[in-house]
Biopython code that builds the backbone (N, CA, C, O; Angstrom):
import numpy as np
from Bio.PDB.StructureBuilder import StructureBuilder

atoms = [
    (1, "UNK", "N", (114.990, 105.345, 198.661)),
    (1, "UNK", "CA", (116.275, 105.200, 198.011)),
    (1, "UNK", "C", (117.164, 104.250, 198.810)),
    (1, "UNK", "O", (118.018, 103.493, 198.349)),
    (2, "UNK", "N", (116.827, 104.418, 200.050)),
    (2, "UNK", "CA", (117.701, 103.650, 200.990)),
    (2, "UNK", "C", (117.583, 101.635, 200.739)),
    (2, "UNK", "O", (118.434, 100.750, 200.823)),
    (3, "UNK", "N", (116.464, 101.626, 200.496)),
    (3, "UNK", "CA", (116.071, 100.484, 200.307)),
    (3, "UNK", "C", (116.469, 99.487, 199.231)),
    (3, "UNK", "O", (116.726, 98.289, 199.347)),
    (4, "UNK", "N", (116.455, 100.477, 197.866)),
    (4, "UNK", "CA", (116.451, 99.876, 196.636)),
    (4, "UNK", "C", (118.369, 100.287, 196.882)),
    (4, "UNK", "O", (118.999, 99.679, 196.017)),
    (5, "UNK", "N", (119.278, 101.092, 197.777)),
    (5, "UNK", "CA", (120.282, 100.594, 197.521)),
    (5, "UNK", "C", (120.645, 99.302, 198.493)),
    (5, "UNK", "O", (121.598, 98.552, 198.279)),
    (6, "UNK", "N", (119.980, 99.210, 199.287)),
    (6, "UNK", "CA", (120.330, 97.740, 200.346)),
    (6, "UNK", "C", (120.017, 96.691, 199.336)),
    (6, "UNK", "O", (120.708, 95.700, 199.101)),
    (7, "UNK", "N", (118.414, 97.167, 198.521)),
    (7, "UNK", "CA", (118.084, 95.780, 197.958)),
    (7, "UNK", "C", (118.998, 95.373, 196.565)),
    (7, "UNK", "O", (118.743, 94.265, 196.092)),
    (8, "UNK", "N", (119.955, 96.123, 195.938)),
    (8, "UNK", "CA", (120.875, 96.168, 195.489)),
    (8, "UNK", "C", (122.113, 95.540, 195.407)),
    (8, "UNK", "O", (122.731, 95.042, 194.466)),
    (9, "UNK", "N", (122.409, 95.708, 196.936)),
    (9, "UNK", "CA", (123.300, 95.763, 197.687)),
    (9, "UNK", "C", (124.918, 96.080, 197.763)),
    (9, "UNK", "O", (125.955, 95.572, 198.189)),
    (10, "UNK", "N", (124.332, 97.554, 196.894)),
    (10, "UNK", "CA", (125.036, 98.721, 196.856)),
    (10, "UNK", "C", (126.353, 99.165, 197.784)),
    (10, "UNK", "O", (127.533, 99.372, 197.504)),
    (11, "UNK", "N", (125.601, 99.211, 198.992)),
    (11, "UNK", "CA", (126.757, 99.550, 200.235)),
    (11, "UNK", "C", (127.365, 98.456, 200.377)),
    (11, "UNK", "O", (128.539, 98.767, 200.574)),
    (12, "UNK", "N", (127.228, 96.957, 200.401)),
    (12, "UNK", "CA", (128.514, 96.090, 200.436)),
    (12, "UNK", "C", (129.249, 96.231, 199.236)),
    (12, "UNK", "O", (130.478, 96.175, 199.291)),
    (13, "UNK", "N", (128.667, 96.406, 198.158)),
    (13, "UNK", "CA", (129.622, 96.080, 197.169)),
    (13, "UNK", "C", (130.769, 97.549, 196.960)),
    (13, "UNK", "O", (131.947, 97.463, 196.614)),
    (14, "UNK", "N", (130.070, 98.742, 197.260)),
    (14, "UNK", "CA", (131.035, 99.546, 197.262)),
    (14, "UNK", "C", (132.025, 99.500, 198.206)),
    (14, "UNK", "O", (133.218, 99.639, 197.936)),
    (15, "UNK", "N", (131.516, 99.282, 199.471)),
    (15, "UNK", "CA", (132.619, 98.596, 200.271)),
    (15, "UNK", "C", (133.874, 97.880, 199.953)),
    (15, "UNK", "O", (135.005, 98.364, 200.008)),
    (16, "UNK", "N", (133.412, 96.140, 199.465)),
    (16, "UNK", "CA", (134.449, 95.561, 199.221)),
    (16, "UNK", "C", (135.236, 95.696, 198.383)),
    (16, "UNK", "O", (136.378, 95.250, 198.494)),
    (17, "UNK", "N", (134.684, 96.545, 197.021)),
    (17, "UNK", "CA", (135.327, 97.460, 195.942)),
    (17, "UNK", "C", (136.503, 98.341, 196.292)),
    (17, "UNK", "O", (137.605, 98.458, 195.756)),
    (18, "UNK", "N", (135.968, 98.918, 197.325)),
    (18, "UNK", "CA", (136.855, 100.028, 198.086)),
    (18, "UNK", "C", (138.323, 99.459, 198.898)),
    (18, "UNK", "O", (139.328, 100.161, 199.008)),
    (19, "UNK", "N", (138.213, 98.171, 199.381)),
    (19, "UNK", "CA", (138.532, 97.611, 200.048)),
    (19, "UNK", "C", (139.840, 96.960, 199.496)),
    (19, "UNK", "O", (141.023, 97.070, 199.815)),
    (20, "UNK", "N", (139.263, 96.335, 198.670)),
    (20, "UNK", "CA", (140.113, 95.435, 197.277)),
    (20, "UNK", "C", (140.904, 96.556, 196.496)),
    (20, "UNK", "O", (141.950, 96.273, 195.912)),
    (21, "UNK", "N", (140.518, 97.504, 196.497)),
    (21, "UNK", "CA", (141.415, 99.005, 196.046)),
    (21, "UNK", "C", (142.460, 99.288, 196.841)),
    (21, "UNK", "O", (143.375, 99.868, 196.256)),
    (22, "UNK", "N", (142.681, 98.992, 198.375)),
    (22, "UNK", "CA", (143.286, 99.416, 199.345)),
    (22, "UNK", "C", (142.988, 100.977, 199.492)),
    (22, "UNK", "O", (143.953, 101.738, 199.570)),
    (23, "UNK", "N", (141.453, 101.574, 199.541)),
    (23, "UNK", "CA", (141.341, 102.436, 200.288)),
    (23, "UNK", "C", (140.699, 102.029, 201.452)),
    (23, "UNK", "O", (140.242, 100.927, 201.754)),
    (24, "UNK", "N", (140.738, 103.272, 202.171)),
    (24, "UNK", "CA", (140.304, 103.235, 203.426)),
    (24, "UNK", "C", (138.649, 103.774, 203.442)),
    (24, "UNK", "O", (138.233, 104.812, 202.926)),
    (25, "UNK", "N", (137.932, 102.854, 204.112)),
    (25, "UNK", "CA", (136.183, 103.477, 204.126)),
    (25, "UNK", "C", (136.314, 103.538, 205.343)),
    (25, "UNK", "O", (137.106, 103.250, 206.241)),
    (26, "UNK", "N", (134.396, 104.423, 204.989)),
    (26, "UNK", "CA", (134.289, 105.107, 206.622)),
    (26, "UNK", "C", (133.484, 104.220, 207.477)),
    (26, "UNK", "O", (132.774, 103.380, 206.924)),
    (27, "UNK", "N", (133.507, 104.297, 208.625)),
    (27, "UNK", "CA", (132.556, 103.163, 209.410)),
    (27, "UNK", "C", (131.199, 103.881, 209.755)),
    (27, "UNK", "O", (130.354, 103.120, 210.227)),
    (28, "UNK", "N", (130.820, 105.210, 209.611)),
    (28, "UNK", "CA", (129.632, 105.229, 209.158)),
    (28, "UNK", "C", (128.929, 104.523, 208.865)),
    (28, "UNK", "O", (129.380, 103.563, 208.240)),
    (29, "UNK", "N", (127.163, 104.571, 209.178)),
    (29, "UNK", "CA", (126.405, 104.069, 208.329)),
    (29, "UNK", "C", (126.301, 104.282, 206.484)),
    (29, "UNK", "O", (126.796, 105.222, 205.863)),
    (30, "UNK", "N", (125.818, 103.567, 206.118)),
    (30, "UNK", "CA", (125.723, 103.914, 204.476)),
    (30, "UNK", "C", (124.505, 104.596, 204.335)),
    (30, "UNK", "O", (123.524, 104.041, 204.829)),
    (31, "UNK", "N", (124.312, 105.897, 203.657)),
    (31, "UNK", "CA", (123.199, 106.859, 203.548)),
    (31, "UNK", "C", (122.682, 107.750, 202.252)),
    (31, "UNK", "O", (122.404, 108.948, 202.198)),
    (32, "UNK", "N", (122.653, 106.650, 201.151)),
    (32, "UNK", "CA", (122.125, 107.239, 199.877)),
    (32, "UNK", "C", (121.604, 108.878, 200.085)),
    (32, "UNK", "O", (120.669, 109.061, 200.865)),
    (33, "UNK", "N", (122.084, 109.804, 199.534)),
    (33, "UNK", "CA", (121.039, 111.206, 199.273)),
    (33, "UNK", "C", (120.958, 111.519, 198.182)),
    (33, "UNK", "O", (121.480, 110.734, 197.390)),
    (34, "UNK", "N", (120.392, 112.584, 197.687)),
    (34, "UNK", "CA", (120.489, 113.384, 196.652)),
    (34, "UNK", "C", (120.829, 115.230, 197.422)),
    (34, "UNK", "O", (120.039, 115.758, 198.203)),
    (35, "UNK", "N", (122.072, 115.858, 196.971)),
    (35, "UNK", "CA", (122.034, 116.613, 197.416)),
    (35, "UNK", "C", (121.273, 118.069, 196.673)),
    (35, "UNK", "O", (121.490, 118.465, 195.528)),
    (36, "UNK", "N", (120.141, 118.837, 197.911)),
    (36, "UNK", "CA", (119.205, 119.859, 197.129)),
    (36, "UNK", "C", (119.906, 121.006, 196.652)),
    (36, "UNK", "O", (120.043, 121.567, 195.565)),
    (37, "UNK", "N", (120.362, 121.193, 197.988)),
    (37, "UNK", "CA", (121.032, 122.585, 198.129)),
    (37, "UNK", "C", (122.510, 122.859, 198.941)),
    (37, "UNK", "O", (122.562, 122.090, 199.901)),
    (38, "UNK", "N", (123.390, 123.480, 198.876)),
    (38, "UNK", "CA", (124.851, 123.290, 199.590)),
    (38, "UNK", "C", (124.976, 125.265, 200.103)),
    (38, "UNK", "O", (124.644, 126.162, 199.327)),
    (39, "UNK", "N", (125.346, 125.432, 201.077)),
    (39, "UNK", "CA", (125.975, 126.481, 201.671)),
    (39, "UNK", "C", (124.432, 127.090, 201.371)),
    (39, "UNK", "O", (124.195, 127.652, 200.302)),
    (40, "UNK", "N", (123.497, 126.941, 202.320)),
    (40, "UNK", "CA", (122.333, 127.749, 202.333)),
    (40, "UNK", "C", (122.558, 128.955, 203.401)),
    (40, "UNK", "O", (123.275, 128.740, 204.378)),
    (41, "UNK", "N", (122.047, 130.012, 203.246)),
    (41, "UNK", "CA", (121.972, 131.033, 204.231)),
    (41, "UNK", "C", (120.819, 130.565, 204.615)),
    (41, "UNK", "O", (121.055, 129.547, 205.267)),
    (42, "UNK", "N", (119.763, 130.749, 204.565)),
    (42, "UNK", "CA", (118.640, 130.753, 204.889)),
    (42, "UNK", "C", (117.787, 129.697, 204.327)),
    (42, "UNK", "O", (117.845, 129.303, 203.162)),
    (43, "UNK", "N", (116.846, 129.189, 205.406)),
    (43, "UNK", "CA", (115.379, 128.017, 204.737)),
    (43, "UNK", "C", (115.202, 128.610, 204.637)),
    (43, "UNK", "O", (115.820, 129.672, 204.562)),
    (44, "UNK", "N", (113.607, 128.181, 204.517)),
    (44, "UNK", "CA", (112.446, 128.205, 204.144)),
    (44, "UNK", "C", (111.307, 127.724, 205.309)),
    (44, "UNK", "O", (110.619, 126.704, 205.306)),
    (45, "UNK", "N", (111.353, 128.785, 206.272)),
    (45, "UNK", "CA", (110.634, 128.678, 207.434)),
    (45, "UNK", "C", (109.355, 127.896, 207.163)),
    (45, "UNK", "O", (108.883, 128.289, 206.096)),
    (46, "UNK", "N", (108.492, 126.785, 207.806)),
    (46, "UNK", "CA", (107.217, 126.429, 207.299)),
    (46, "UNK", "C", (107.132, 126.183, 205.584)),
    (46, "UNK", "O", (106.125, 126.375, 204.903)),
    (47, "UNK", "N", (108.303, 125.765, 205.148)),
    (47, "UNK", "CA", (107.376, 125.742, 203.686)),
    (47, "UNK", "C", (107.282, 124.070, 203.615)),
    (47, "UNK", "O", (108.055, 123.160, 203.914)),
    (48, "UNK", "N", (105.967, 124.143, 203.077)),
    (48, "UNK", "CA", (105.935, 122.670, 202.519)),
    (48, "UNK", "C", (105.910, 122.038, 200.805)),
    (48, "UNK", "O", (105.370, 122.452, 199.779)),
    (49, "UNK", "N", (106.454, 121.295, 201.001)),
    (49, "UNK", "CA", (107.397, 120.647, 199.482)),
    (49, "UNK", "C", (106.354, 119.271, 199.689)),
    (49, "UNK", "O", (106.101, 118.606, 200.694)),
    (50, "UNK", "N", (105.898, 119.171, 198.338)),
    (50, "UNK", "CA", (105.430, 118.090, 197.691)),
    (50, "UNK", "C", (105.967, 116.796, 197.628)),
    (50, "UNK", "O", (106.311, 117.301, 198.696)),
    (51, "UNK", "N", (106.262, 116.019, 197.538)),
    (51, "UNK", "CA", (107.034, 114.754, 197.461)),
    (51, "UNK", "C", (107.207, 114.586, 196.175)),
    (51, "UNK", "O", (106.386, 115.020, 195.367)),
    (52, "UNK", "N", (108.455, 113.840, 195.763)),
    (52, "UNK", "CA", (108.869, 114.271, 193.813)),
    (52, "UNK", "C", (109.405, 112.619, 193.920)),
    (52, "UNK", "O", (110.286, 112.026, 194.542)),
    (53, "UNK", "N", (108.201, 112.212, 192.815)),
    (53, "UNK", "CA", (109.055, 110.892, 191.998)),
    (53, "UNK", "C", (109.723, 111.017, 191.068)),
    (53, "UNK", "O", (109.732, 112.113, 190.507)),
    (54, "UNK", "N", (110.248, 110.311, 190.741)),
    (54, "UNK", "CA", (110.802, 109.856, 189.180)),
    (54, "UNK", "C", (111.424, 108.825, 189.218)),
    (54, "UNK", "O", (111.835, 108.252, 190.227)),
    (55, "UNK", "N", (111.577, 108.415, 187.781)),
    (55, "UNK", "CA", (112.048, 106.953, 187.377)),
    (55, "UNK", "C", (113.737, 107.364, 187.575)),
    (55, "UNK", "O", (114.347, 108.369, 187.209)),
    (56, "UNK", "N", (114.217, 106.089, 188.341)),
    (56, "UNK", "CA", (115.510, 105.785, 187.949)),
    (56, "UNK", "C", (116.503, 105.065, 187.406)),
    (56, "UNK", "O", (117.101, 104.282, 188.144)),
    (57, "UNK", "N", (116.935, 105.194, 185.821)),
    (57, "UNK", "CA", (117.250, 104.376, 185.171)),
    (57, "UNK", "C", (118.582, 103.989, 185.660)),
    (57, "UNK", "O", (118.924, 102.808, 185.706)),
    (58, "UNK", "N", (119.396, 105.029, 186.053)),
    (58, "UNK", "CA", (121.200, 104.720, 186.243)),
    (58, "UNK", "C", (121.370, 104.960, 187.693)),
    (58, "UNK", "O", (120.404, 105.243, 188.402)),
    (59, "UNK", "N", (122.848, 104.830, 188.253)),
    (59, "UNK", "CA", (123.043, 105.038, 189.232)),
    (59, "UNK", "C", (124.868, 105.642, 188.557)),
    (59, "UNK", "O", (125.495, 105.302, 187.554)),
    (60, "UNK", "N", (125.312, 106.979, 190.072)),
    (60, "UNK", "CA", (126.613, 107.509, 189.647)),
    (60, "UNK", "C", (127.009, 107.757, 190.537)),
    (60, "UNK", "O", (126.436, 108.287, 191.489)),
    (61, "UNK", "N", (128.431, 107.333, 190.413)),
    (61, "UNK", "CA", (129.044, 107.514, 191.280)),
    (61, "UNK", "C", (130.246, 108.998, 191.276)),
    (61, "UNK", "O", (131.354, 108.913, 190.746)),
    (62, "UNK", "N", (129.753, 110.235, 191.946)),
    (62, "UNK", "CA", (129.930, 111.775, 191.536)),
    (62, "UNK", "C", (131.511, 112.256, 192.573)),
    (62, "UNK", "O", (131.331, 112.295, 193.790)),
    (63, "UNK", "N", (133.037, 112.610, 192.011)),
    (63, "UNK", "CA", (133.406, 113.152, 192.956)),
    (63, "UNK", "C", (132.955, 114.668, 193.039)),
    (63, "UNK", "O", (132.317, 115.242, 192.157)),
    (64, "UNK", "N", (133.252, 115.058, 193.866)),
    (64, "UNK", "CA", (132.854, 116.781, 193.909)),
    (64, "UNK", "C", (134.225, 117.489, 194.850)),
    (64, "UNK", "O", (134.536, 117.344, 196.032)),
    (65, "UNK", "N", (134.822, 118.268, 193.778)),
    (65, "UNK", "CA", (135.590, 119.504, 194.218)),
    (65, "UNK", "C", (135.135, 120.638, 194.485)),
    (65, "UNK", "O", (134.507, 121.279, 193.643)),
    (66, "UNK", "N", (135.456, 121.247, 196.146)),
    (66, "UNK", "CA", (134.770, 122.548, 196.094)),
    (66, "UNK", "C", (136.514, 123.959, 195.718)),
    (66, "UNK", "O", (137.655, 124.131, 196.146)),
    (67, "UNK", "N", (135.694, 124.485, 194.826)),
    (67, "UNK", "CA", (136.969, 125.541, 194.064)),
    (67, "UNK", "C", (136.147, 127.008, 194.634)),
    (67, "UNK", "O", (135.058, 127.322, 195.115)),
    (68, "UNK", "N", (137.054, 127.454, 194.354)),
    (68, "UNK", "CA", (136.228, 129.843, 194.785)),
    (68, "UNK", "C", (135.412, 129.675, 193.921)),
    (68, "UNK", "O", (134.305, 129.977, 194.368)),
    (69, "UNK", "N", (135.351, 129.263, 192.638)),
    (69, "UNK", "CA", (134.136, 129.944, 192.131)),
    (69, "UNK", "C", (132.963, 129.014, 191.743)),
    (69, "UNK", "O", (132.176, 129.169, 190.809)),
    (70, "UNK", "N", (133.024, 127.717, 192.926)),
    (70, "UNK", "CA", (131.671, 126.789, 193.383)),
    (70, "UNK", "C", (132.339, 125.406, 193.049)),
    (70, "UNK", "O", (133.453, 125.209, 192.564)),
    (71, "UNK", "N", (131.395, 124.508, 193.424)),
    (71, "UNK", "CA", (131.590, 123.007, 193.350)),
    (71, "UNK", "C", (132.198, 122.756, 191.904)),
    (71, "UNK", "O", (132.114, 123.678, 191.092)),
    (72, "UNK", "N", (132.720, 121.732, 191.586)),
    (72, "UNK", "CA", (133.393, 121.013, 190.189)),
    (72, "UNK", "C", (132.416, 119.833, 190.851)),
    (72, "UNK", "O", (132.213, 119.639, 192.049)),
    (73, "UNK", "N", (131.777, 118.975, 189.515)),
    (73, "UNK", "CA", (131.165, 117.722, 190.072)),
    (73, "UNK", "C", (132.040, 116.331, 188.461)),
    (73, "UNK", "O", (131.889, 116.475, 187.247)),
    (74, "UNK", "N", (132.479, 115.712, 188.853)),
    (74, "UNK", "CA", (132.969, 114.340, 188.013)),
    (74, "UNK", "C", (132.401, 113.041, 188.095)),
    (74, "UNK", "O", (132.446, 112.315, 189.088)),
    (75, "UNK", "N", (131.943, 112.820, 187.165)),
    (75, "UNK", "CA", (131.467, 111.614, 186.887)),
    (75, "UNK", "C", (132.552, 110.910, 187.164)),
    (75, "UNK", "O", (133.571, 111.372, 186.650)),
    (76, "UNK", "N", (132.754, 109.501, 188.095)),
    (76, "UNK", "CA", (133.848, 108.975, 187.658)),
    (76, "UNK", "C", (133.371, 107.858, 187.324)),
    (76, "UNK", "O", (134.289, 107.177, 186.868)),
    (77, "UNK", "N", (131.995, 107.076, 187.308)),
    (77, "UNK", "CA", (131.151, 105.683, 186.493)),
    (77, "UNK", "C", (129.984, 106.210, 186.849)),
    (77, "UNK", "O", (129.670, 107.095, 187.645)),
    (78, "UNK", "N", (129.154, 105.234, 185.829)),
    (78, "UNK", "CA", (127.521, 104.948, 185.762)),
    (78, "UNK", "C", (127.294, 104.188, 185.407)),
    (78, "UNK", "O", (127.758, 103.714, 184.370)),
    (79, "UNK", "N", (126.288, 103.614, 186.263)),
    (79, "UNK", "CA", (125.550, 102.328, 186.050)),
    (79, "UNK", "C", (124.566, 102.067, 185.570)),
    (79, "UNK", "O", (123.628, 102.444, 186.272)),
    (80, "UNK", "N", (124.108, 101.319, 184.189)),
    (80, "UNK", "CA", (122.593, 101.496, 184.226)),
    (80, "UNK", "C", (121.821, 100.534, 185.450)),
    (80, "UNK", "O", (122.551, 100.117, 186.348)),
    (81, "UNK", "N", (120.412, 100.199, 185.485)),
    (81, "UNK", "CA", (119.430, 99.883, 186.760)),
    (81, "UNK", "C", (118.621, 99.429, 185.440)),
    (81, "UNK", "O", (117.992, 100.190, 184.704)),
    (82, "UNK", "N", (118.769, 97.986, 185.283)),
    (82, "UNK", "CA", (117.820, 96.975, 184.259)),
    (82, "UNK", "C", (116.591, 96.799, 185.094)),
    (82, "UNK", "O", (116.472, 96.229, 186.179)),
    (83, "UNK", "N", (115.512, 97.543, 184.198)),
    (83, "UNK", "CA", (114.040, 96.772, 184.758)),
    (83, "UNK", "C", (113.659, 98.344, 185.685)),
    (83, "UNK", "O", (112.576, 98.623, 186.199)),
    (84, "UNK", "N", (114.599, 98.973, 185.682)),
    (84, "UNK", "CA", (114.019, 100.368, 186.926)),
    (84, "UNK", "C", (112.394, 100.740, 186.819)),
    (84, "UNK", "O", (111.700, 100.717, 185.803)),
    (85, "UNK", "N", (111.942, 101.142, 188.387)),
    (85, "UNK", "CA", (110.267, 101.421, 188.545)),
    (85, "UNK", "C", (110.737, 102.612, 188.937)),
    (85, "UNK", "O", (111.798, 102.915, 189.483)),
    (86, "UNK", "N", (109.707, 103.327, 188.550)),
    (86, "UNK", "CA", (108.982, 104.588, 189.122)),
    (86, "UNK", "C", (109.278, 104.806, 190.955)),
    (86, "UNK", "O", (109.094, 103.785, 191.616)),
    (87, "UNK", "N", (109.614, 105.782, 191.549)),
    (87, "UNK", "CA", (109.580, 104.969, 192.791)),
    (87, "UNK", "C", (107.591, 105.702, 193.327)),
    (87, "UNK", "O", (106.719, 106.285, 192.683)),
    (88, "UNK", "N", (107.690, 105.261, 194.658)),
    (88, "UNK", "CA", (106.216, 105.766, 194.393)),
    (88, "UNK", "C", (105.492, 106.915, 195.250)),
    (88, "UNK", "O", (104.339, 107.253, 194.981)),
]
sb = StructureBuilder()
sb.init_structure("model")
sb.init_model(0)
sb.init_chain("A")
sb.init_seg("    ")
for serial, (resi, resn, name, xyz) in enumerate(atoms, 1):
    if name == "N":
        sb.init_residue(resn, " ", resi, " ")
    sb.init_atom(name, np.array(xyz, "f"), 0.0, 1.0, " ", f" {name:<3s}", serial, name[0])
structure = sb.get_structure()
């Protein structure tokens, strides 16, 4: 994921987007995830997980409010990804 957003070039452009907005970004590295799981008590000592493809047609950009009775997630854009592969 990291790749196809460099090869993108995703993290500059959200950057200068951000920038040209007059917000403030972080100087962090840039670190595409998908998040699995949030407020875990407990792994999963030794378990092993398969590796999971899938095609990715869009890309989104998600805010997330955490409220008492769990996350709120907002779309605030989406992008489609012309030509998207399988990853592998």
């Amino acid at each position: 994921m990291l790749q196809l957003a460099r090869t993108l070039g995703l993290d500059d452009r959200a950057q200068d987007q951000a920038v040209a907005a007059g917000l403030s970004t972080e100087r962090r590295a840039f670190h595409p995830h998908v998040t699995l799981a949030r407020h875990c008590v407990r792994g999963l000592p030794g378990a092993r997980i398969a590796p999971v493809g899938w095609r990715v047609e869009s890309i989104a950009l998600m805010a997330s409010e955490t409220l008492p009775g769990g996350p709120r997630y907002r779309a605030l854009g989406s992008w489609p990804l012309a030509g998207a592969a399988p990853l592998p």
